[in-house]
N, C-alpha and C positions, 0 to 999 in steps of 0.2 A: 611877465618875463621880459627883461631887456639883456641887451648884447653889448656886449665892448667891442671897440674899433677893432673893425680886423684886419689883421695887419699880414705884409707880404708871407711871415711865416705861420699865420694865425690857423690853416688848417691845410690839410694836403689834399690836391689835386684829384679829381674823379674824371673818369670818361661818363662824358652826359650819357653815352647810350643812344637809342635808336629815336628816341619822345627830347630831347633835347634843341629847345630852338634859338638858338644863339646870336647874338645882334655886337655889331660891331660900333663904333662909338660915335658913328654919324643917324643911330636907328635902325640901320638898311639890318632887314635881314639876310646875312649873307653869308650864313652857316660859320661865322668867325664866332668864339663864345667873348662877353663882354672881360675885361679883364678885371677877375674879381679877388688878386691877391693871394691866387692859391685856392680858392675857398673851389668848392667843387659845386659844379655846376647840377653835377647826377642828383647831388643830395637835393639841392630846390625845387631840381624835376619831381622827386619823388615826397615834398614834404607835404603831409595834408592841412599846410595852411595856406592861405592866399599871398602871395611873397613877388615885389617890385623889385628890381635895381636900377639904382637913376643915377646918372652923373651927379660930379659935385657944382653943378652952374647956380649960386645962388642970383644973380644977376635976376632981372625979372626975365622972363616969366616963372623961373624958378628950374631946377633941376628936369632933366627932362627923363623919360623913361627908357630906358637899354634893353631893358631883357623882364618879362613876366611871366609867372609859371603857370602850367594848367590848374591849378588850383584859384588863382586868379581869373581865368574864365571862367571857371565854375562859379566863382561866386559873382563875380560882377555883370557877366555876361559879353562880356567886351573880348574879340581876338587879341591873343598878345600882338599881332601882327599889324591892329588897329589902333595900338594905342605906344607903338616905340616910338618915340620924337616929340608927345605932352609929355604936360607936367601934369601930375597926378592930380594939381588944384580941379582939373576939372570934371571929376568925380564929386567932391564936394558940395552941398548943398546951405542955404544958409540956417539951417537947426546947428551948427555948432557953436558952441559957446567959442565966442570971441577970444577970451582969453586962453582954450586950447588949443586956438590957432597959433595965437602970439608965443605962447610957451613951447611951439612946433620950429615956429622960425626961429626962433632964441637958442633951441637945441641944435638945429641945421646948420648956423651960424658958427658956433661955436663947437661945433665934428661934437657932441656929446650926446650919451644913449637918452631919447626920449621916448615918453608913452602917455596916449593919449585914446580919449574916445573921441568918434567923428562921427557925423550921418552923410552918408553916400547917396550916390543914387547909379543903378546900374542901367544896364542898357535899356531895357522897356521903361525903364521912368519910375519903378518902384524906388524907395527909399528905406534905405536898413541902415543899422551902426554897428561901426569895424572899432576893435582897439585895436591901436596904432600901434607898432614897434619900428624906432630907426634907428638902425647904428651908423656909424662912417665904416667905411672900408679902406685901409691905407696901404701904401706901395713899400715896400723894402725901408724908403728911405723917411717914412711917417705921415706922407704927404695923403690929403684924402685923396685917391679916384674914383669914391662912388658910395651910392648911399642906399642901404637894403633896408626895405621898410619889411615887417610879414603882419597881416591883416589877418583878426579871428573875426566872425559873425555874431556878436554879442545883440543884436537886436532881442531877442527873446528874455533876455536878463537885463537888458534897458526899459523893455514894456514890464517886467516883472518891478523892477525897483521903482517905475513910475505911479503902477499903480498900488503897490504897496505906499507909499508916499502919500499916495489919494487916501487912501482905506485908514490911515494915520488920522491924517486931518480933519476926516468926517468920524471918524472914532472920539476924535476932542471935542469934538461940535455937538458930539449927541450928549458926549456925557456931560457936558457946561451945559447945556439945554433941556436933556433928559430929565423924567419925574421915576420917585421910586416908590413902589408898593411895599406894603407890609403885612405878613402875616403870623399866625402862631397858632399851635396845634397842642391841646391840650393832650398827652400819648395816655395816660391814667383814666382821666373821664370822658376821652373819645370830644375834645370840643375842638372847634375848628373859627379862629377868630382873624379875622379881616378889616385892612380900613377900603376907602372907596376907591383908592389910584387899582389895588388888588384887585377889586370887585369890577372895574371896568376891564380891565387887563384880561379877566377869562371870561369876557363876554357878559359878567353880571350888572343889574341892577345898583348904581352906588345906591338907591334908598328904598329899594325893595329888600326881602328878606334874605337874610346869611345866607351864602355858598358854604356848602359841605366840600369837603376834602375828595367826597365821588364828583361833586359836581366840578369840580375844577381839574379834574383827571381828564372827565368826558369831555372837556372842551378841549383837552390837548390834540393835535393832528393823530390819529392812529398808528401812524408810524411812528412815532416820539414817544407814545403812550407809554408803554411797558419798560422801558426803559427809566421813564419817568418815576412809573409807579412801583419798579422796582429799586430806586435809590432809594426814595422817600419809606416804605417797609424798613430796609434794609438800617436806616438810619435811628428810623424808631423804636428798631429791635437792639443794635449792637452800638448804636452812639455813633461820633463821628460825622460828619458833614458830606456835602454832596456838592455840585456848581454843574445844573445843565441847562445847554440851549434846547428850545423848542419851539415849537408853532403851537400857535392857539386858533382857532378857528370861531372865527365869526358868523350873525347867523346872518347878514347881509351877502357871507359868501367871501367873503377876504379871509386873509390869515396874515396875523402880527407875528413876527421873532420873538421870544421872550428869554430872558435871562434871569435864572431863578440859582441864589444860594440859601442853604441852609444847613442848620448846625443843632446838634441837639443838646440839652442843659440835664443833667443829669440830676436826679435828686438824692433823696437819700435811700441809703443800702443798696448805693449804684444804680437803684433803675432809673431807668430814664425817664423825668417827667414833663418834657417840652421840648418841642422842636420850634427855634424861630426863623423866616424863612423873610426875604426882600426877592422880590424880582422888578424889571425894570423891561422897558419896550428898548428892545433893540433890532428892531427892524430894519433902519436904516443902515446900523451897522453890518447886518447880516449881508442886506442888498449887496455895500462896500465889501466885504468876503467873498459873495459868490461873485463877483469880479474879479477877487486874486482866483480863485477858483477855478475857472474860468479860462485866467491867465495862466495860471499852475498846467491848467489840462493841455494847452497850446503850446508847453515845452516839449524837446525830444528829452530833454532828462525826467529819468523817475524822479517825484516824490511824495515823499511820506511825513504826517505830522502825528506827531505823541502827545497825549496829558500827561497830565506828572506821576499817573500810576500805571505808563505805557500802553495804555487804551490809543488803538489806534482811529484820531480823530478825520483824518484826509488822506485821500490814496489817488494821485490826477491820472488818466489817460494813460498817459507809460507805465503806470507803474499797473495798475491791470494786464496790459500788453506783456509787459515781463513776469509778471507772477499765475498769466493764465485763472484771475480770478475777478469778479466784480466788487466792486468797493463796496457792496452793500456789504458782502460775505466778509467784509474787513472790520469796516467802522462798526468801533464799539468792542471789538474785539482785544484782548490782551496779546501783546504782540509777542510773549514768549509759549505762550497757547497756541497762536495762529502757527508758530516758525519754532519748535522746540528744537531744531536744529542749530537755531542761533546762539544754545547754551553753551557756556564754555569755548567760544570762538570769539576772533577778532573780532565781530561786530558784535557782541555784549559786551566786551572792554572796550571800545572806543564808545558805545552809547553811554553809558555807565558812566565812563570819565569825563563826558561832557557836559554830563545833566551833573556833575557831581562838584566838576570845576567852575561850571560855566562859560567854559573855552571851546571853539569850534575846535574838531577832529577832521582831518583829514588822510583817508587811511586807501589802500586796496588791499582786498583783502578775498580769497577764492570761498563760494560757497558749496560744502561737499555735497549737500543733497540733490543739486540740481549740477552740478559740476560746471560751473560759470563761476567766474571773477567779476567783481565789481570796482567800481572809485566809488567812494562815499565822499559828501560833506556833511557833516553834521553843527547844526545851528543850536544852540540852548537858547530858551527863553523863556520869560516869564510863566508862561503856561505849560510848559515842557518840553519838546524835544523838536525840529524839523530836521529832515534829513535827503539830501539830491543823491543821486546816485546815477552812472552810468555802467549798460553793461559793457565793459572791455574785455570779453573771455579773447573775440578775435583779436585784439591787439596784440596779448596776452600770448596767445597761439603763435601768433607770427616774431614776438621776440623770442620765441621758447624753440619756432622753426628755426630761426637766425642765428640764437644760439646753441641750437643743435646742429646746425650746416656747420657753426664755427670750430663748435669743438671737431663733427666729421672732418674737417678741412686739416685741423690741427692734428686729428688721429692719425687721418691718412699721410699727412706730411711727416709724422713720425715714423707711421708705418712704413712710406716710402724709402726713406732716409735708413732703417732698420732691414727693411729688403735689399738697399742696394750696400751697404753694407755686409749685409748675407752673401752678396751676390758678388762679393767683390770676392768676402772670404771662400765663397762657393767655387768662385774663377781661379782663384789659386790654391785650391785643398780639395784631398779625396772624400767624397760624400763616404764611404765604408770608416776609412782607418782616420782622418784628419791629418794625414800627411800631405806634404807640397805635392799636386798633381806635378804631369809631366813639363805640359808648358812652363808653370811657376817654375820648378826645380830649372829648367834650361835659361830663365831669365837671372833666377838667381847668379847661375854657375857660370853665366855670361858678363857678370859683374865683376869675374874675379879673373878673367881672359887680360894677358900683359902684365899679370903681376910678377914677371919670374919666376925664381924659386918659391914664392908664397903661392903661387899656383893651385888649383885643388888637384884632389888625387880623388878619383869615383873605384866608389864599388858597387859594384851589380851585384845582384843577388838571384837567385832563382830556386823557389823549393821546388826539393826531389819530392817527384811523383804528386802532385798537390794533387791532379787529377785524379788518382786514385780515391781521393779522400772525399772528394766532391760527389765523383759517382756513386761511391758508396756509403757515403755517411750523410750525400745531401748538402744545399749548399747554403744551408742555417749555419751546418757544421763548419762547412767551407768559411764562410763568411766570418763568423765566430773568432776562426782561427786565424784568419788573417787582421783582426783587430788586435790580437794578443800576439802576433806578430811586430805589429808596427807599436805597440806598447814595450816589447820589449828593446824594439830599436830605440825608442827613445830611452827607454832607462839607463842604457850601455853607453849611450850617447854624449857629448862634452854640447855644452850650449851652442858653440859656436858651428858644429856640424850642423847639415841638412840633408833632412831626412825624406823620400821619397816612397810613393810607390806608383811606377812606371805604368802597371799595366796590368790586369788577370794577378799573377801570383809573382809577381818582378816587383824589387824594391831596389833603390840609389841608395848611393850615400857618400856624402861629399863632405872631405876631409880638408882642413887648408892648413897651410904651415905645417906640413908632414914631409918625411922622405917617402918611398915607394913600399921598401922596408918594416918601417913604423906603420904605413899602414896596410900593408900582409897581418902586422902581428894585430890589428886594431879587428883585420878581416877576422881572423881566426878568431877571438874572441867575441866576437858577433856569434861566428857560425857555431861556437861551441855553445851560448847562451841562447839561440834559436831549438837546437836538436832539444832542451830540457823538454820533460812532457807538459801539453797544457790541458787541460781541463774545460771540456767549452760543449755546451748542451748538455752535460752531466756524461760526455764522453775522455778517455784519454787519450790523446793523440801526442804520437810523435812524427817531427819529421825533422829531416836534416838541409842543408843550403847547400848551394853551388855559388861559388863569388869567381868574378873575374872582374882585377885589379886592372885600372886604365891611371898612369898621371899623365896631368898636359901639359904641354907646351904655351910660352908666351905666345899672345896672340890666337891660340886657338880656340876656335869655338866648342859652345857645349854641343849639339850635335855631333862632334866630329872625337868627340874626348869619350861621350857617349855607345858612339860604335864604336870605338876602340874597346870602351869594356863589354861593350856585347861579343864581340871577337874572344874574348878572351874568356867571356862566361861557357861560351859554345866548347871552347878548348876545355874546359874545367868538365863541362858533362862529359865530353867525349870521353875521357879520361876514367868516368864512371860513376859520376855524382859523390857529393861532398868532397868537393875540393876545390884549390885555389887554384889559381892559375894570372899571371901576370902579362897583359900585353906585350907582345913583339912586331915584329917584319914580319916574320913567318905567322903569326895568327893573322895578320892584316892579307896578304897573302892570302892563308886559307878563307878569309871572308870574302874576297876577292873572286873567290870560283864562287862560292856558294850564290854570289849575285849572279855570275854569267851562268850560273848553273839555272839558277830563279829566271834567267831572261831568255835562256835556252828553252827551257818548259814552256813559257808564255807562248813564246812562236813555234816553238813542238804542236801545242794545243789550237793555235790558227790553222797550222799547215798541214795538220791530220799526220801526224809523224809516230802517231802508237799502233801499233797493230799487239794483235791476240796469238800467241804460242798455248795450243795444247796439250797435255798432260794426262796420259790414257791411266782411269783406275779398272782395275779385274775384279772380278770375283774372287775371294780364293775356294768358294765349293766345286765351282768347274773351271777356273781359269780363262774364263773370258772375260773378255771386255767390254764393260757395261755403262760406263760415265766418262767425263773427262773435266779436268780442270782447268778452266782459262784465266791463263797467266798475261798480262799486262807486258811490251815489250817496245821501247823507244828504238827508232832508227835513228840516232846522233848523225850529223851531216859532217861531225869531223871524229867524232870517237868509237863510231859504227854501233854496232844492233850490244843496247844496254838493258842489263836484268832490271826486276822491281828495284829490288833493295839499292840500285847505285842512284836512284832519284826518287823515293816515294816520299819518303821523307821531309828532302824539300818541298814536295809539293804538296805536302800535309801542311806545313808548317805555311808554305804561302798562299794557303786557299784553292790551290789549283786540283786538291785530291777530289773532288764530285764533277770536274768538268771532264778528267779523266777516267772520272768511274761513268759517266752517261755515255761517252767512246764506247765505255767496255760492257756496257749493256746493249747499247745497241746493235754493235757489230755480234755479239755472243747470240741474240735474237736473230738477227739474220743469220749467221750461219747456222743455227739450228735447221731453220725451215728448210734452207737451203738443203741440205742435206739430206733432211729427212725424204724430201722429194727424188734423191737421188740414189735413195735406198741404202745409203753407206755413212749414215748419221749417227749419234748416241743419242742414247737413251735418254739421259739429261745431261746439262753444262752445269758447274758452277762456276760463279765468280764470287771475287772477294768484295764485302763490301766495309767501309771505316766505318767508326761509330758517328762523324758529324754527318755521314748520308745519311745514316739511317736513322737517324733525331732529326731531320731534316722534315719541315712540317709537308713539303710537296714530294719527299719519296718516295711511298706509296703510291701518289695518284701517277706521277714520272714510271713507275713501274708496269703500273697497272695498263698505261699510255701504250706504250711499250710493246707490251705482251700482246694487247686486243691489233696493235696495229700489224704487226708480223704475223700474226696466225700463231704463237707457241699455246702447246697446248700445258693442261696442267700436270704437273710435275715434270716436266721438261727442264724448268730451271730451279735450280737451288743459289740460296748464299750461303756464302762463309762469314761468321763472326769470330772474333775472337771473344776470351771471357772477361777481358774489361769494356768492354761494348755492353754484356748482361747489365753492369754494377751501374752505370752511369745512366742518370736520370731514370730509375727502373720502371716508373708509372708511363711512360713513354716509349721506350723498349718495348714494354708486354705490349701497349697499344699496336704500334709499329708490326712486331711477330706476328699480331693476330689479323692484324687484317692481311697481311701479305699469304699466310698461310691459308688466308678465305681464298687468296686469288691462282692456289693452286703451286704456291711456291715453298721448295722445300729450303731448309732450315737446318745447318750447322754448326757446331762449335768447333772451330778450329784452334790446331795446337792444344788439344785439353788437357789439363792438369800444370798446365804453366800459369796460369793468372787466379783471379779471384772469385771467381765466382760460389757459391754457395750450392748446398742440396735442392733449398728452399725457390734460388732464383731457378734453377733444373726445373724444377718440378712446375713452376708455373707460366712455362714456358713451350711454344709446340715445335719439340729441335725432335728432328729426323733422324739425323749423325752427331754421333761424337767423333770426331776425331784426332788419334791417339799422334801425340806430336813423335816428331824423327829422335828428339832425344832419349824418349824413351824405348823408341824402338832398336835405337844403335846397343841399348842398353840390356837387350833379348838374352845376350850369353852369360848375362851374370842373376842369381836368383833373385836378388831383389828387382831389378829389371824384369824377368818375367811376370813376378807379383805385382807389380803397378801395371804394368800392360794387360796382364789376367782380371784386374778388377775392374778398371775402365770400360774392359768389355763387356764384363758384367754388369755392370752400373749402364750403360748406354742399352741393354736387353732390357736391365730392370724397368726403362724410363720409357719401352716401348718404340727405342730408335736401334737405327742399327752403329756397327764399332766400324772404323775407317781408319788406317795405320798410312802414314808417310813414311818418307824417307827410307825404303826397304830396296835395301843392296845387296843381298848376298838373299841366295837360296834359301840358306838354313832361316833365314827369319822370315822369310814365306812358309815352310812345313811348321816353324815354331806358332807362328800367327793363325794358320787354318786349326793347326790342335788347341790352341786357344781360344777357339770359335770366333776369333774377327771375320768380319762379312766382307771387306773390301781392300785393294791395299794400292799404295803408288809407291814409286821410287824409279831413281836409274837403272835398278836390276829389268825394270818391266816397260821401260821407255819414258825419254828423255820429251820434254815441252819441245814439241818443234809446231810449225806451220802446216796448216791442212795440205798444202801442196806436196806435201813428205808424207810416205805410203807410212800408214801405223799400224799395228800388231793387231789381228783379233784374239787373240787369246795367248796364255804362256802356262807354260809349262815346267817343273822345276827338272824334268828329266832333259 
């Protein structure tokens, strides 16, 4: 292999790496790398051949040496560190032929690629031969700076060609000097006819009497025998010729080579009537054989040599080693017999085309039964086939590692590239519906801030009661439905709008080049195209929208355009769901409390600003008083002592509703005990609990906290739910109910017959009370009124709980309620929520 000049842009740059020793151009090793044009230093560190760089000084002493790789100590034995600032002449010994010195200099001289054989001598004084390779190495501007020779270890294939060359020579010498015998074998009348070179040859008599055909068998060596004796049958029988070597043994106790052909002469009606045969002493030559032999066996490469009918005649040292077999177990053997594996693969075509062209083959090629790759050469020749081989399965392995890191490397950098591309579209789009999340949509709509009248104009959105549909339908359903939600925004949609969803069940939508007007009418068609029914988990769902219209002003930002239409959406519920509503003053305004309201609560909940108002329930079979219900009650530091309903709300919506539901457990547990101790306590308290307490995965064990640490005992406290609390996440609810009713805590439905709930969620559920909401009970004097209040309490008997009636003002619907068998009742008629400090009723009376 040679190289051309390499030139400043002839290869790119590597980091040598950790093993790289680099020499600066005075020799000194001084960690500087030699400058080699680009060429990478890591590569030479890493090439498994012996590889110099030497300045370009032709002057005497000659180029001197810059930088040598480990493979250069390895072979020569010399430190690179021992040998920067010679010239490589002094490795050199005087075995090389003169004139591949002179055609060394000529090439050096002249910056052109040369290749030579040399004999070395390394550092202990052995002597081996390197083929040579040198190219120039040039700078940008063509000029040489240096000169990279790389050195293989060919000693083993220079003792091989020398002494093949021997084995030549004295192969001419025997055969211009050699004598031949002659013989002939009558196959018909069994005669065996010899001259005297024959008869000396297997040890006979030339003038004593004829050798027989046994007699010249038993003089062959025993191991040659049968072999012998089976060409010669084999030849007798079916025609055809034969050419083998063998020993003949003397009775002095020596043993000749002998070289025997033979050929048989057919007569007539085909049988064969003569076989005539020449053999000749080739013993000197064999000697000259078992020296390539010898040499063959003292390479690292396999090999292997064929006759012309793929009899394998030589198998050296490696190639046992690789094949795990002794060459006894080979030679003589048919090599597609020994290796039927070899059928129909690259190495029966490449032997094949070489014994058939007579051109060497040079191939690699993997072999499947042993799962190893080979390099073959293949040689033709006269006598049939030789063949080197090397195993390279590792090599093999490591370009197959190399090029599997590569492709990994390339996967991964696709994959990369394909994630952050995900990640990008991930960062601005909703993982459910594929609309612009929040942030995107405000960077968008921040794009369009100072355009004037092209300004955008947002719609918010909000569907009515979404929750409903989650609790009870599940949030497959949920989810479902808000994809065909954001499907149908885009349908409705003009290209140039952007389409959001904000959050939970809130969706934007950002109009540009509209009046305020245009886009009311743009809302209204939205929300009319929203209410269609959809279809989604094989259910049908409808639901309707709430929009509130915000446009912006120049300059303003999307956050600030944003609450404006949240201001406006909130105006739009208040108003009753499904409707529009367009930003003002006055909504800004009412947004405006609802934050000092939100910030009033925050420090309400610091500064312990809620206390508990009671609410005495009776009997109505004797008119006492047996429970009471604790009502939640803010002291405002400027608007004074406020019901639930003027803040729960908010503080539903801003998180705050479980920091003042743990207020109103705690204190409702103390004063239980409290009381009870004082002998002027109830029977039990309820309190009210929201449905995110109670899906709350630490409610129970907060409860349970609670109770063990006050002393209540069980049934001392009840909660209140409502019936959209059943519906919402119901496999958690039932969990929720049952443990808390292990811990001795009763269980309400309150306001029943206003919400959703089912027979089914009833019945698998452990509620104590129903209780019948105040609408129905205002509703006592008219008969359909009665019949809903009469069933309720029926139904609350059937389920093993008792009937609980609010809202009871007037006498007559206390006598109406006991003859309808309700078990408990409250209202203003029987006493108002006030503070334990205020003396309460034991009992009432309608008289």
């Amino acid at each position: 292999m040679t190289m051309d000049p390499v030139g400043a842009n002839g290869s790119s740059a590597g980091d040598a790496g950790g093993r790289v020793r680099a020499f600066s151009d005075d020799g000194a090793a001084d960690g500087t790398p030699p400058d080699l044009g680009g060429l990478s230093v890591a590569v030479l560190e890493h090439m498994r051949v012996a590889v110099i760089v030497t300045d370009a000084q032709l002057d005497e002493p000659g180029p001197r040496i810059v930088y040598a790789n480990p493979m250069f100590a390895e072979m020569t034995g010399h430190a690179p560190e021992d040998v920067v600032g010679h010239s490589p002449r002094f490795l050199q010994t005087d075995g090389t032929d003169p004139a591949d010195l002179a055609r060394l200099r000529e090439g050096l001289e002249r910056a052109r690629p040369v290749r030579t054989v040399v004999e070395n001598e390394r550092a202990d004084g052995s002597r081996f031969w390197v083929e040579l390779d040198i190219t120039a190495v040039c700078d940008g501007r063509g000029r040489v700076t240096n000169f990279l020779a790389t050195q293989r270890d060919v000693t083993a294939r220079e003792k091989q060609q020398r002494h093949l060359a021997s084995v030549a020579e004295q192969r001419r010498l025997a055969i211009e000097a050699g004598r031949l015998g002659t013989w002939q074998y009558l196959v018909q009348d069994d005669v065996f006819r010899h001259d005297r070179v024959c008869a000396q040859m297997f040890d006979g008599d030339p003038d004593g009497p004829p050798l027989t055909i046994e007699d010249c068998l038993q003089a062959v060596h025993p191991v040659d025998r049968t072999a012998l004796s089976t060409a010669l049958y084999r030849v007798a029988e079916q025609g055809g010729s034969y050419e083998r070597t063998f020993r003949v043994q003397h009775h002095d106790g020596s043993a000749r080579w002998v070289l025997e052909r033979a050929r048989a002469a057919p007569g007539a009606h085909g049988r064969i009537e003569r076989i005539d045969g020449v053999v000749m002493d080739v013993s000197d030559r064999q000697d000259a054989a078992q020296r390539v032999v010898e040499t063959l066996d003292s390479v690292s490469d396999g090999y292997i040599s064929f006759d012309r009918e793929w009899r394998f005649t030589h198998v050296n040292r490696s190639t046992e080693r690789a094949f795990g077999l002794p060459r006894e177990e080979l030679e003589g053997r048919l090599l597609w017999e020994a290796f039927p594996g070899l059928i129909g693969t690259d190495f029966e075509y490449y032997y094949l085309k070489a014994a058939e062209t007579g051109e060497p083959q040079v191939f690699e090629a993997h072999f499947e039964p042993w799962g190893r790759w080979f390099e073959e050469r293949v040689f033709p020749h006269e006598r049939g086939v030789a063949v080197f081989f090397v195993d390279i399965t590792e090599r093999v392995d490591r370009e197959v590692e190399q090029r599997r890191l590569f492709d990994a490397e390339r996967t991964a950098r696709e994959a990369a590239e394909a994630a952050q591309a995900e990640l990008a579209h991930a960062a601005a789009h909703d993982d459910l519906t594929g609309l612009l999340n929040r942030g995107a949509f405000e960077r968008r709509v921040d794009e369009f801030r100072g355009l004037g009248e092209g300004a955008p104009v947002l719609l918010f959105f909000d569907l009515d009661h979404f929750k409903i549909v989650n609790d009870s339908l599940g949030h497959r359903v949920g989810d479902g439905l808000l994809c065909e939600i954001a499907s149908r925004l885009r349908a409705h949609l003009s290209s140039d709008a952007l389409a959001c969803r904000f959050g939970g069940d809130e969706f934007i939508v950002a109009l540009t080049e509209v009046s305020v007007n245009r886009a009311l009418e743009i809302g209204e068609q939205l929300r009319t195209a929203l209410r269609a029914p959809y279809e989604v988990q094989g259910r049908t769902v409808t639901i309707s929208a709430s929009v509130g219209v915000a446009p912006s002003e120049p300059g303003e930002r999307a956050a600030t355009i944003i609450r404006n239409a949240d201001a406006a959406l909130f105006a739009a519920k208040r108003r009753g769901r499904d409707q529009s509503a367009v930003y003002d003053e006055a909504l800004h305004h009412d947004a405006l409390e609802r934050l000092d309201l939100e910030q009033d609560l925050r420090q309400a909940c610091e500064r312990g600003e809620f206390a508990l108002h009671y609410q005495p329930i009776f009997r109505l079979a004797d008119g006492r008083r047996s429970c009471a219900e604790a009502l939640v009650r803010w002291h405002h530091p400027r608007r004074g002592l406020l019901a639930a309903g003027a803040f729960i709300g908010t503080a539903e919506e801003s998180g705050l509703a479980g920091v003042i539901g743990e207020s109103v457990l705690e204190e409702a547990c103390r004063t239980l005990v409290a009381h009870r101790h004082r002998g002027n306590g109830f029977r039990r308290v309820w309190i009210n609990v929201s449905p995110d307490e109670l899906t709350s995965s630490e409610f129970v064990d907060h409860v349970s906290d609670r109770l063990r640490t006050h002393g209540v005992r069980s049934g001392e406290l009840g909660i209140e739910l409502t019936e959209r609390t059943l519906v919402r996440d119901p496999e958690t609810v039932t969990a929720q109910l049952d443990r808390l009713h292990g811990l001795g805590v009763c269980i309400a439905i309150d306001d029943f017959g206003t919400g959703y709930s089912s027979m089914s969620a009833l019945q698998h559920h452990p509620i104590d009370v129903l209780k019948v909401d105040r609408a129905f009970v205002g509703q006592l004097d008219q008969r359909n009124g009665q019949a809903i209040v009469g069933a309720i309490i029926q139904l609350a008997h059937a389920l093993g709980a008792s009937a609980s009636a609010e809202g009871v003002e007037y006498a007559s619907q206390w006598t109406q309620l006991r003859a309808l068998g309700c078990d408990t009742a409250a209202g203003y008629l029987l006493g108002r929520p006030q503070a334990l400090d205020t003396p309460m009723p034991d009992a009432y009376s309608p008289e």
